[in-house]
Structures are given as structure tokens and as C-alpha cells.
N, C-alpha and C positions, 0 to 999 in steps of 0.2 A: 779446836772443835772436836765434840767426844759422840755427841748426839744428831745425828742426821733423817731418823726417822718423823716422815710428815713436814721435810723441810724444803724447799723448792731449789730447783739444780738448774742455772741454764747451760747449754753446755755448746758451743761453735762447733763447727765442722763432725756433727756428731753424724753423718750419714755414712763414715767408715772407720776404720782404722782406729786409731787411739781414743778420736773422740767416742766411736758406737763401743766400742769396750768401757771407755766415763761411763757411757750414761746406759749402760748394761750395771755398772758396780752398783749407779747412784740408785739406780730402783733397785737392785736388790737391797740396798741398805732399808729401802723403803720411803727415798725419798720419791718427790714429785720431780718428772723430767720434763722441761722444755729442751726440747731436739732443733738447733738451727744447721743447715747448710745450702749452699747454695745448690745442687742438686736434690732434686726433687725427689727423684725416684729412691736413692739412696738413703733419703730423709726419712721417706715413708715406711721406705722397708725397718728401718731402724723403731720409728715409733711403733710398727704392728709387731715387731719382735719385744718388745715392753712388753706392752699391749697383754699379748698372748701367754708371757710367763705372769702376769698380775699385775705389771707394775700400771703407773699413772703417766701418762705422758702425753703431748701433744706435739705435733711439728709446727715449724715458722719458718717458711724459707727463708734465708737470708743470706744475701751480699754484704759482709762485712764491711767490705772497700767503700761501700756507700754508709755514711751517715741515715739518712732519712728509714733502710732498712734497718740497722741498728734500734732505731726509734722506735718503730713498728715492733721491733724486739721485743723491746722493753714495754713496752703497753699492750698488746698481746699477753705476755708474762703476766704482769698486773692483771690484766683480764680475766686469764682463766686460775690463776691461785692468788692473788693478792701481795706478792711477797716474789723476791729472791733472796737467798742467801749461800747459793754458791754460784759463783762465774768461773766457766771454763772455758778460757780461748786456747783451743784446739786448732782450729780454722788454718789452714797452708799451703802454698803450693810451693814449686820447687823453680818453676822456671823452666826457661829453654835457654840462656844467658850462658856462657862460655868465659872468656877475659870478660873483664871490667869495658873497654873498648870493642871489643865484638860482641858483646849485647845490645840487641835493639833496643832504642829508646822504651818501646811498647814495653815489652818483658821486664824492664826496669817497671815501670807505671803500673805494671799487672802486677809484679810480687811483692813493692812495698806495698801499694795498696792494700794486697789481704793481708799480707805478712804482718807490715806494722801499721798501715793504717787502722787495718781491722782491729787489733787490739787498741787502739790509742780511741776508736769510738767505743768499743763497749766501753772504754777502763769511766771514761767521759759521762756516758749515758747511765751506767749500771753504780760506779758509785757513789754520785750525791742520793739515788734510789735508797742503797744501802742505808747511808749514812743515817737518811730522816729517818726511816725504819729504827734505827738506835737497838737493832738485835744483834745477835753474834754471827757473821758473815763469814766466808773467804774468797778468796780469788787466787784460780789458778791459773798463770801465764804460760802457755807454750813456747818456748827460742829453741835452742837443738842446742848439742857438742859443739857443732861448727858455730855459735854464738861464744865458745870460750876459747877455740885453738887459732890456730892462726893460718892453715891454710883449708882451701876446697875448690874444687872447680868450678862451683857455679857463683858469681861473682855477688849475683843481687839476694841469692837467698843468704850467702853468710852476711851480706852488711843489713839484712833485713832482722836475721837472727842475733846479729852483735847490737841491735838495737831492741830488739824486745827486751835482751839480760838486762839493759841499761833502763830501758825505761820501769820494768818487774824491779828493778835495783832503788830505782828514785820511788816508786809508788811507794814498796817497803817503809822507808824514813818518812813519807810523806802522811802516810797511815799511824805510823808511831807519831807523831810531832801532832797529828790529831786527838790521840790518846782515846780514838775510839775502837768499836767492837770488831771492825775488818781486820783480819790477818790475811797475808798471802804467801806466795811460795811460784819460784818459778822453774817451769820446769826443762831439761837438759838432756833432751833423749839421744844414744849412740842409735845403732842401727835397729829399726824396728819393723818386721815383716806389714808392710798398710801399702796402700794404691796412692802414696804421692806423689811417683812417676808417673803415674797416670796421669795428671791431673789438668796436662797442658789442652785436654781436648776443651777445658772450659775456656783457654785462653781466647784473647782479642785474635780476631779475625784477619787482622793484618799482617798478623805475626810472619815473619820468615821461613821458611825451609829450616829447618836445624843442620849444622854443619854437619860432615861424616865423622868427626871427631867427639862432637858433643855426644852422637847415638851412640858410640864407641865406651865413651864414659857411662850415657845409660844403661848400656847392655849390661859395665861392669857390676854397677852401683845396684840394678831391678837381683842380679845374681847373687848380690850380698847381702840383700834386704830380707830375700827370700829365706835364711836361715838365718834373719835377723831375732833379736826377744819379740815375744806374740804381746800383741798390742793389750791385754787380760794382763801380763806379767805387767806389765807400764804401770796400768789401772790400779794395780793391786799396791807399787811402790808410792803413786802417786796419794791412797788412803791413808797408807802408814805414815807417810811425811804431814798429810792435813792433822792427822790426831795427834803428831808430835809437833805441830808448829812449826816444823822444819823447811825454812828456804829454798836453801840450794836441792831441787831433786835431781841426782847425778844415776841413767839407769845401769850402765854397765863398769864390769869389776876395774877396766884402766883407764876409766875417766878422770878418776884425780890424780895418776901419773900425768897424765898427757896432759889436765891442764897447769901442772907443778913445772912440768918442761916450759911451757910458755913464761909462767909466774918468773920462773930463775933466769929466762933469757932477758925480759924487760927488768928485772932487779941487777942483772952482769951487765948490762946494754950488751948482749950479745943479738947479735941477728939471727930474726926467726930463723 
């Protein structure tokens, strides 16, 4: 995709971080933005900051994890511009999860839910959309690094992550084998300054205490985030790989080491 202006963006979790840097890029390109997240307030600030520099946008809140707002997504969209042709599932959280067995059931149901359930409804809802349409589309899937290495502390966002590249992996062949006008690309971010630590205040209400271990790991991970690449930098890798058709977006310089290391140890069977 070469031409984006007058083209319709929808974009997940667009109320911070990577997503409000998308759909900061996609209106300056001059496309039309639909802004979805599930905070409201963050959503709103995000569309009046369009808004305000020219662009065209409107908010949809939306719970990913649920199907029926997905829906509402997507007709909404059709509502107010007629069309999508770009999907960005942005949308994440991180979790309160520790080991695999000391994560509560809940935190497991909370972060595949948006993690991967949320994309596995847009990818459902948004492209047979696409499809009928018969124009030139894309889709861009968010997973992380930790969807390509092999270790991390929090247990449900890497197997939530190692499932998005999988599923971004199968839609790829699935679209080609179509032979129609969607391309995608999925994308693989290291560390990036955004408020996804934050993010547990949306959790389920039942949730647990977090260990003193787990906050020990926050403290580290909120310290490294912090002079993590600006979510703009992301934006900016994420347009250049749309106009080269490019799959794999890898945003930091020893990412393809680190995931070569993994690659040589299941090609040697040596253990992670």
C-alpha cells in the first residue's frame, strides 16, 4: 500500500501508546481514523487531539475481548465512512501473572481475552468486510519480542504473544491462498516507552494482591520502558514496512540476534 490518503484506519487500543502514535501517523497521512479502546477517557483525548491538528476521526469504545463490541466496531465504522482499509490491533495488556502456575485463573482469561482473543474477533469481523469491498486493504497485528524468544516473566502475555505471531503467521498464507487485495504484517515490538504497565487497573475485579516479586519485576521492566524507543519511532517503522509489504516488523537493532539464538537452539536441539 503506497496511497493512504482519504482511506479509512481502524485502529485498537488507540487511547495510548503505540496505538495514539498509529492513529496520530494515519491522520497525518490524511487518512480517516476510527479510534477504539476500552478506556474512555484516553480514547477521547486521543480523537480531540486528531481533531484539533485537522485530522478526521471519531472514537468507538471498545472491549475487544468481547465479540458483540467488535461488531458494534465494525458497523460504526461502516457508519460513519463506508469502508475500512486499514486494521490495527494494537489493543494489550500485560497482566498481573508471574509462573505459569502462580497465575490466577482470572489474569490468564483477562489477557488472552484481549491479547488474543481481541485480535482473533477483529481479524473475524473486519476481514470478510475487507474482502467484499475487493479494494486494497492491510492489517497490522500487534505480538511483542516476547512472541519470538523464549523466556519472560509474565507467563500469559508471552503465550498470548507467541499466539498472535502464529495466528499473523496463518492469516499471511491465508490471504495469499485468497489471491486477494489484503496484505498484512505483523508486528514485534522490544521495549517501548507506553502505559502497558499500567494497565491492570482495567483488570477483573477479583483479581489477587500481586506477589512482592511480581512488583519487583514491575518496578524493573516500568524503569526500562521508560527509556524505551517513543511509541512515534514504532509508528514511523510500522509505515515503512506497510509501503514495503513487509511482514516481519522487528523494532529494535538486536532483535534478529536474539531471535537467531532461539532459531540455532531448536535447529541444534539445544535447550533454551
Amino acid at each position: 500500500m503506497q496511497e493512504f490518503k482519504d482511506k479509512v484506519a481502524v485502529i485498537t487500543g488507540a487511547g495510548s501508546g503505540i496505538g495514539r502514535a498509529l492513529a496520530a501517523r494515519c491522520a497525518h497521512e490524511g487518512m480517516r481514523v476510527v479510534a477504539a479502546d476500552v478506556n474512555e477517557h484516553d480514547l477521547n483525548g486521543t480523537v480531540q487531539a486528531l481533531r484539533d491538528a485537522g485530522g478526521d476521526a471519531v472514537a468507538v469504545r471498545t472491549d475487544v475481548s468481547k465479540l458483540a463490541d467488535v461488531e458494534a466496531l465494525a458497523q460504526q465504522t461502516l457508519d460513519a465512512y463506508g469502508a475500512a482499509h486499514v486494521l490495527m490491533n494494537v489493543a494489550g495488556v500485560l497482566g498481573m501473572g508471574t509462573t505459569i502456575w502462580e497465575t490466577p485463573l482470572a489474569d490468564w482469561e483477562w489477557v488472552l481475552g484481549v491479547n488474543l482473543w481481541g485480535t482473533i474477533h477483529t481479524i473475524r469481523v473486519f476481514v470478510p468486510l475487507m474482502l467484499a469491498q475487493d479494494t486494497e486493504c492491510y492489517i497490522v497485528n500487534t505480538a511483542s519480542m516476547v512472541g519470538l524468544v523464549s523466556d519472560n516473566p509474565f507467563a500469559p502475555y508471552q503465550v498470548s504473544k507467541y499466539a498472535v505471531v502464529g495466528l499473523a503467521e496463518n492469516l499471511y498464507h491465508s490471504l495469499a491462498r485468497q489471491d486477494g487485495k489484503i496484505r498484512t504484517s505483523v508486528l514485534c515490538p522490544g521495549l517501548v516507552n507506553t502505559q502497558i504497565m499500567d494497565a491492570e487497573r482495567y483488570a477483573r475485579a477479583e483479581q489477587q494482591d500481586a506477589p512482592l516479586e511480581r512488583e519487583a519485576i514491575m518496578r524493573n521492566m516500568r524503569q526500562a520502558a521508560a527509556s524505551g524507543m517513543s511509541p512515534e519511532e514504532v509508528a514511523e517503522l510500522v509505515f515503512r514496512a506497510i509501503r514495503r509489504e513487509q511482514f516481519y516488523i522487528l523494532t529494535h537493532a538486536d532483535s534478529a540476534a536474539r531471535v537467531q539464538r532461539r532459531m540455532e537452539n531448536i535447529i541444534h536441539g539445544r535447550n533454551p
